[in-house]
Backbone as JSON, one array per atom type, in Angstrom:
{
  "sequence": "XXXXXXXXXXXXXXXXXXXXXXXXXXXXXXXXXXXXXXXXXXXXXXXXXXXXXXXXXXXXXXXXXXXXXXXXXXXXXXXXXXXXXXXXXXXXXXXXXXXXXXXXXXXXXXXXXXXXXXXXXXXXXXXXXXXXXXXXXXXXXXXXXXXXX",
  "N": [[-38.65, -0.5, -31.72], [-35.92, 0.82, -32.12], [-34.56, 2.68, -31.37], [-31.89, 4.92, -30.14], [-30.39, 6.12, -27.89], [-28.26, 8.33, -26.71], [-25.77, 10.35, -24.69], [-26.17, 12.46, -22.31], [-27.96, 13.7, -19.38], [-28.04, 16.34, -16.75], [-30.53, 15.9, -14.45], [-33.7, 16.66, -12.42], [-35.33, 15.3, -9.66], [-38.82, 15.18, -8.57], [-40.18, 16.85, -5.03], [-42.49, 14.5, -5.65], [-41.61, 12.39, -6.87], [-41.16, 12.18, -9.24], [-39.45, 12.77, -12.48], [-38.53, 14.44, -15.0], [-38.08, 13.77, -18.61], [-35.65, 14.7, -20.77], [-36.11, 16.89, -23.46], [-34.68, 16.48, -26.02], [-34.96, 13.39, -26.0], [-37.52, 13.3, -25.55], [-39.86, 13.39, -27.3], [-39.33, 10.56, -29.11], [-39.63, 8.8, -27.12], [-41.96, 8.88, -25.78], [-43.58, 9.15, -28.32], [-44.92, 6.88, -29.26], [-46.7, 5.79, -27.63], [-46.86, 3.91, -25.94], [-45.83, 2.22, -22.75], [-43.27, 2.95, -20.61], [-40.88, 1.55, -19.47], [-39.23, 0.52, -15.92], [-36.84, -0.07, -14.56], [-34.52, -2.33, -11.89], [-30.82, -2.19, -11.69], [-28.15, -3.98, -10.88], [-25.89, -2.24, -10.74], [-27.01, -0.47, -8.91], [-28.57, 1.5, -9.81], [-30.68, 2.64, -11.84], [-33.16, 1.71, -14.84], [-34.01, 2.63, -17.69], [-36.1, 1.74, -20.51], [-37.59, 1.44, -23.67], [-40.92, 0.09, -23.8], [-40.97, -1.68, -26.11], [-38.21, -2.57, -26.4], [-37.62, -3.27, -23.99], [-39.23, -5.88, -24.34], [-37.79, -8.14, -25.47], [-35.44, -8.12, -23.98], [-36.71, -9.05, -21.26], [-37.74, -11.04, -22.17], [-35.4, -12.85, -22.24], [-33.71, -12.62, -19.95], [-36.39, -13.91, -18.39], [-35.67, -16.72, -19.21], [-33.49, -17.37, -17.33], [-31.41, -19.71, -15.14], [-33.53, -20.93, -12.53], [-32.03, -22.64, -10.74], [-30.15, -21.41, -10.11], [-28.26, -19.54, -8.22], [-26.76, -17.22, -8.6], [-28.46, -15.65, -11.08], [-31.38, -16.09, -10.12], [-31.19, -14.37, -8.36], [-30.6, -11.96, -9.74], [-32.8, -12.07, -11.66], [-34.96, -11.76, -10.05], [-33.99, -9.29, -9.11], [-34.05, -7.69, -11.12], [-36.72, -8.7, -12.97], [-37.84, -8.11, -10.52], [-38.12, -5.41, -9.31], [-39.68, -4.52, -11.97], [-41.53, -1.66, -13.84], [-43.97, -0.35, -15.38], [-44.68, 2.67, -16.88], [-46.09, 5.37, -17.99], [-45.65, 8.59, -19.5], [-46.49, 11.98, -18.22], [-48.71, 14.37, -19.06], [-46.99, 16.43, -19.26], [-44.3, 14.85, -19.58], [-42.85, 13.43, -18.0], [-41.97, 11.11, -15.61], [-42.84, 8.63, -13.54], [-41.24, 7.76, -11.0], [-40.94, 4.95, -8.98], [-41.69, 4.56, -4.94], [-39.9, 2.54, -3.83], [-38.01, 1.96, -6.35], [-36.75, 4.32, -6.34], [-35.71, 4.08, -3.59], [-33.48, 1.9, -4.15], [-31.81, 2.73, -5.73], [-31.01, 4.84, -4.83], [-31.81, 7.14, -5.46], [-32.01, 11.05, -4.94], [-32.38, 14.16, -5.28], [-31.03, 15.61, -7.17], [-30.46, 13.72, -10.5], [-28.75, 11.92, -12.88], [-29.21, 11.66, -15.76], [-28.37, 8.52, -18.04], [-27.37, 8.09, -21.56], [-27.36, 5.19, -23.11], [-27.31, 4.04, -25.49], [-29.79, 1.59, -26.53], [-31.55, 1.9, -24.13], [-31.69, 3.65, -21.28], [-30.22, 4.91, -18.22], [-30.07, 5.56, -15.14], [-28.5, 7.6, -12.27], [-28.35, 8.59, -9.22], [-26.59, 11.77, -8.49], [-24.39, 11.88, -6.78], [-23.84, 8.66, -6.61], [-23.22, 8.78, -9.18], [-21.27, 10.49, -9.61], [-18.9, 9.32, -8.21], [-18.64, 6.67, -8.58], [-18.04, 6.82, -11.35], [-15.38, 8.35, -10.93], [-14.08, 6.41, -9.73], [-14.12, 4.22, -11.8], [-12.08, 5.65, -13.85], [-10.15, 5.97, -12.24], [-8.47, 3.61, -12.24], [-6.85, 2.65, -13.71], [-4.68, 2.3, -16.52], [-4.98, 0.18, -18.15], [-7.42, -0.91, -20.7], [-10.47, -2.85, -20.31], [-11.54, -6.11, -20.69], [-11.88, -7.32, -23.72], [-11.87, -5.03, -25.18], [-9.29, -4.07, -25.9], [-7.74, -3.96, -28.13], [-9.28, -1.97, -29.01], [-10.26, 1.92, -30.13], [-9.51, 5.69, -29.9]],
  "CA": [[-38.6, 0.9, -32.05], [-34.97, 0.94, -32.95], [-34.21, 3.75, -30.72], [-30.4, 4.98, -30.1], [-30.04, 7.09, -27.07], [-27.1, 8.56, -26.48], [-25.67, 11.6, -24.13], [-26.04, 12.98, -20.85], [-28.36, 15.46, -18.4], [-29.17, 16.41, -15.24], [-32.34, 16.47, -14.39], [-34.27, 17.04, -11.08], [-36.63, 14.6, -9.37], [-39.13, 16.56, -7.3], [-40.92, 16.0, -4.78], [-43.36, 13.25, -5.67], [-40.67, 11.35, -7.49], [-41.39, 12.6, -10.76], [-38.55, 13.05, -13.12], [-38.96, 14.97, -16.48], [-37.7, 13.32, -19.99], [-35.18, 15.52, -21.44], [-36.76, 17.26, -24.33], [-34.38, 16.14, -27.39], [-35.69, 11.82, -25.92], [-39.15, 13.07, -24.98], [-40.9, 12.95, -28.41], [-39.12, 9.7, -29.16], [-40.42, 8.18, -25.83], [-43.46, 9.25, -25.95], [-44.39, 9.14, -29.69], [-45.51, 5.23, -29.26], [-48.07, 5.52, -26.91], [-47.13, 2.51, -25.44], [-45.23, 2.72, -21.46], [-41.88, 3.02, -20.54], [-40.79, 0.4, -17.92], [-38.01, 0.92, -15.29], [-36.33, -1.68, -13.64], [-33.19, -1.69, -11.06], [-29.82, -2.58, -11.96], [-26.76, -4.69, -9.75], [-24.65, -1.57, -9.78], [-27.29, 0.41, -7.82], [-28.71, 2.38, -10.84], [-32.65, 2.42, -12.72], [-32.75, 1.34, -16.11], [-35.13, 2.97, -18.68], [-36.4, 0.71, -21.72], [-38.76, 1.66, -24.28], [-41.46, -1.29, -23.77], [-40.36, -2.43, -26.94], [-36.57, -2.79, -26.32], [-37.76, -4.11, -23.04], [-39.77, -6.77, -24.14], [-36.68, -8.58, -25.98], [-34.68, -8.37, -22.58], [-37.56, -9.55, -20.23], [-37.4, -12.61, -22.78], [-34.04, -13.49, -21.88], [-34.27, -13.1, -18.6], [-37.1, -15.15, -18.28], [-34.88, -18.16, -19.08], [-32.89, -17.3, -16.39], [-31.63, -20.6, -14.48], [-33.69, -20.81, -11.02], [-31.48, -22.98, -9.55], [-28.79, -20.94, -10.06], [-28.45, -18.43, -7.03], [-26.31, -15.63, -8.81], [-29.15, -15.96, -12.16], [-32.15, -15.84, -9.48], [-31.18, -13.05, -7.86], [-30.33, -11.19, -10.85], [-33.94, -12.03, -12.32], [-35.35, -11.32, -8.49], [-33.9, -7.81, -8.92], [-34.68, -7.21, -12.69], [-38.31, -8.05, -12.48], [-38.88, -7.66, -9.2], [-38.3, -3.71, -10.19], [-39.63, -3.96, -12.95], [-42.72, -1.34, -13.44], [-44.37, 0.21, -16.97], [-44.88, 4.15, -16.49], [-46.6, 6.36, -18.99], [-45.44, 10.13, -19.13], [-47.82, 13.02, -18.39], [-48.6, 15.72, -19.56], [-45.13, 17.56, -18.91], [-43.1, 14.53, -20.18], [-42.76, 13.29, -16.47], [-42.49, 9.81, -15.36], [-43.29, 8.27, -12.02], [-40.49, 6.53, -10.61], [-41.74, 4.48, -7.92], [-40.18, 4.77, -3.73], [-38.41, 1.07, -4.23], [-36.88, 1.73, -7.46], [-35.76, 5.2, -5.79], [-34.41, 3.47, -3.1], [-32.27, 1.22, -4.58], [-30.62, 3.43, -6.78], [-30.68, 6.4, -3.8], [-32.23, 8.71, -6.12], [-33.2, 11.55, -4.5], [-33.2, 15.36, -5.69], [-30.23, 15.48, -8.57], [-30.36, 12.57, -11.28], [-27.55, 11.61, -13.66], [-29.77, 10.67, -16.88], [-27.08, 8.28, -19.46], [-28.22, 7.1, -22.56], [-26.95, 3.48, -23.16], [-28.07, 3.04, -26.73], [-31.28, 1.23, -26.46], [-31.58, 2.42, -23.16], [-30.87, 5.24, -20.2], [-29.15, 4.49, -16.78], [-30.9, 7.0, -13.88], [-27.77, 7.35, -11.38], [-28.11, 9.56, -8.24], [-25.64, 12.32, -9.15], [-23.08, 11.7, -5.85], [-23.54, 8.02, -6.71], [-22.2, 8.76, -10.76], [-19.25, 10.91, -9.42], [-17.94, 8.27, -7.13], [-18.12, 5.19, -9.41], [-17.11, 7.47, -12.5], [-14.37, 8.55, -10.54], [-13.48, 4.9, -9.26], [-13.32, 3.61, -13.22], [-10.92, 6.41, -14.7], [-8.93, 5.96, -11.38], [-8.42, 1.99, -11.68], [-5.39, 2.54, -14.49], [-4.77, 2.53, -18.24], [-5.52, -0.7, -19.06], [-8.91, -1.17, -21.21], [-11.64, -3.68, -19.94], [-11.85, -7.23, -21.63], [-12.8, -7.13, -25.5], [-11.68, -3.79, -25.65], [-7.82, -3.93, -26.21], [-7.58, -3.49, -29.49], [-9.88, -0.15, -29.53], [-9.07, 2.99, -30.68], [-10.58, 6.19, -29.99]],
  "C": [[-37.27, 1.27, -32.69], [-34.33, 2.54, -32.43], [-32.67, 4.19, -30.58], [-30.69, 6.2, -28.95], [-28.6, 7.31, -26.26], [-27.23, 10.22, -25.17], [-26.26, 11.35, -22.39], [-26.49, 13.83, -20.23], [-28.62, 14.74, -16.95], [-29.8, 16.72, -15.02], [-32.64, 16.19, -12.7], [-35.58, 16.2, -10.68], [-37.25, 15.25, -8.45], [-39.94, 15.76, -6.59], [-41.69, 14.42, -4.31], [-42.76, 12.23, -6.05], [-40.63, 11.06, -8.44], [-39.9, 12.96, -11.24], [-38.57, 13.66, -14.93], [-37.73, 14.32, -17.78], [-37.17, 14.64, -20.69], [-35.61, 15.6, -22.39], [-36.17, 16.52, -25.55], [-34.93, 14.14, -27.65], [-37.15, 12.11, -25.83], [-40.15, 12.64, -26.36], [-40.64, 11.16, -29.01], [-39.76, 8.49, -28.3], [-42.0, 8.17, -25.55], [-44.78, 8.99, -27.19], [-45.5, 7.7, -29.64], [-46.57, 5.1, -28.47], [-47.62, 4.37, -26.22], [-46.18, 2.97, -23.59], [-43.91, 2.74, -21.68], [-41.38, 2.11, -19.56], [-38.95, 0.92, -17.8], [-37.88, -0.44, -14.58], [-34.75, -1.05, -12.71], [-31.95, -2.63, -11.85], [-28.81, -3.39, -10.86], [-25.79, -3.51, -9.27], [-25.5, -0.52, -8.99], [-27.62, 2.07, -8.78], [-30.49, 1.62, -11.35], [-32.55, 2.54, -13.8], [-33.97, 1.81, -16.49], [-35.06, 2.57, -19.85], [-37.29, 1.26, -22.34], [-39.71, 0.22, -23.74], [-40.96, -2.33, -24.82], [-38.99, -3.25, -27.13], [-37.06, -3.73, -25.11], [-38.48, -6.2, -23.09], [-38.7, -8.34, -24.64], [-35.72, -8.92, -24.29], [-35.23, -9.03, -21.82], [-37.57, -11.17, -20.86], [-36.4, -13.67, -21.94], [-34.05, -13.19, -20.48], [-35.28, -13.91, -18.11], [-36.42, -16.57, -18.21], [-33.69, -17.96, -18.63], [-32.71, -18.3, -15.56], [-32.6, -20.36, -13.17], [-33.35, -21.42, -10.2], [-30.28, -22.92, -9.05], [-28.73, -20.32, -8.92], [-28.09, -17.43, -7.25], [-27.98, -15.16, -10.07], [-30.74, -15.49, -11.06], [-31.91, -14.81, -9.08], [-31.37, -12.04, -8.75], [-32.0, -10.86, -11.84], [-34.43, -11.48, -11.32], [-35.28, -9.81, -9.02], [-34.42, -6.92, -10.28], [-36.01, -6.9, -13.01], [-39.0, -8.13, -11.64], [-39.3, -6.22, -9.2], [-38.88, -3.27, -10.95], [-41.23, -3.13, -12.99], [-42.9, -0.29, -14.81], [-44.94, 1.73, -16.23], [-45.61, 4.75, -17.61], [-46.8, 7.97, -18.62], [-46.43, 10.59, -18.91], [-47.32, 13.77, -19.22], [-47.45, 16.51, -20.57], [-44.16, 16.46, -19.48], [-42.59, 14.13, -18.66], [-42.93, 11.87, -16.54], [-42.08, 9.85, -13.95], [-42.46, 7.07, -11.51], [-40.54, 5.99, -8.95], [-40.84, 4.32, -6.33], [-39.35, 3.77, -3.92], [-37.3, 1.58, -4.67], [-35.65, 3.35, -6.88], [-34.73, 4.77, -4.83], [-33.25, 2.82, -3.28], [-31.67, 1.52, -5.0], [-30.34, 5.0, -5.7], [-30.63, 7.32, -4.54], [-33.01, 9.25, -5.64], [-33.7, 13.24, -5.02], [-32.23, 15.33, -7.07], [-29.8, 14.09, -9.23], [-29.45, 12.49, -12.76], [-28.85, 10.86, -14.86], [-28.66, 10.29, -17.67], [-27.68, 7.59, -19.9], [-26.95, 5.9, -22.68], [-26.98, 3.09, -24.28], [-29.34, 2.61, -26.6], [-31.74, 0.97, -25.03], [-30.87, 3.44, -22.3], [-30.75, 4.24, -19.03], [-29.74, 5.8, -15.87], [-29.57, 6.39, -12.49], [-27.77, 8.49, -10.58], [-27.08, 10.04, -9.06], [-24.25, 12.02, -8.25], [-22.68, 10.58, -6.62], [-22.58, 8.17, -7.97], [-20.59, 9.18, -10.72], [-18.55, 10.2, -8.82], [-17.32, 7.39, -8.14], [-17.19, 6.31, -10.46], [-15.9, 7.54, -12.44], [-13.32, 7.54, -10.54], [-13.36, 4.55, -10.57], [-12.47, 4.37, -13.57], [-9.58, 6.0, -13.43], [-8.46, 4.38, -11.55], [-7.2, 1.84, -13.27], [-5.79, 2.85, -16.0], [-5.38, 1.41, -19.0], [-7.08, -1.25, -18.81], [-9.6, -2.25, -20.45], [-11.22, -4.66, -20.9], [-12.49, -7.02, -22.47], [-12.58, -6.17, -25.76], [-9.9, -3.4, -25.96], [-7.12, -3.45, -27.24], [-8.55, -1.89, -30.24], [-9.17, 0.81, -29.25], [-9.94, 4.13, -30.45], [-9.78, 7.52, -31.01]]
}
């Protein structure tokens, strides 16, 4: 699809464990007819893929060592999570109790676009970590030394 999602809302899971597709991604997401698959992440976050973007990733994971133990797990948690959704109606997807649990999403949700994907982070959980990277000093991350903003 060739998607680019960028930016930042909060949105409200209700309930049933429905979460509504911010309006300016929803026609994008939706237009394809095809699902949306969620999966969990390592830092304790739910990853949203078009199917298409997804199916490229699920690749590579697939040839994931299995007799690695960090590589297993990592696939374990990827597509053990992993689960294809298709909006309603309203632009709503159905994020399943697991994938809530693991990411301890429960009434306010941190949607971040990623580029060719979103990041679903409880909202406490986002302010903590967020917090914890700006607080951890000046100097950039690996591969980033030389950027400029």
């Amino acid at each position: 699809m060739g998607e680019s999602f960028h930016g930042a809302a909060v949105i409200t899971l209700d309930a049933k464990g429905r979460l509504a597709i911010p309006t300016r991604h929803r026609e994008t997401l939706v237009a394809s007819r095809k699902p949306l698959v969620l999966t969990a992440h390592p830092d304790g976050c739910a990853l949203v893929y078009s199917e298409t973007e997804w199916e490229a990733v699920r690749a590579r994971i697939e040839t994931f060592p299995s007799f690695h133990v960090q590589a297993s797990w990592w696939k374990r948690l990827l597509l053990g999570f992993e689960e294809h959704v298709r909006p309603d109606g309203s632009g709503r997807i159905l994020v399943s109790a697991a994938l809530r649990m693991h990411a301890k999403l429960e009434r306010e949700v941190m949607m971040v676009g990623q580029g060719r994907y979103f990041e679903l982070w409880d909202s406490g959980v986002w302010s903590a970590k967020l917090s914890g990277a700006l607080a951890g000093g000046s100097a950039p991350p690996p591969g980033m030394e030389d950027f400029s903003l």
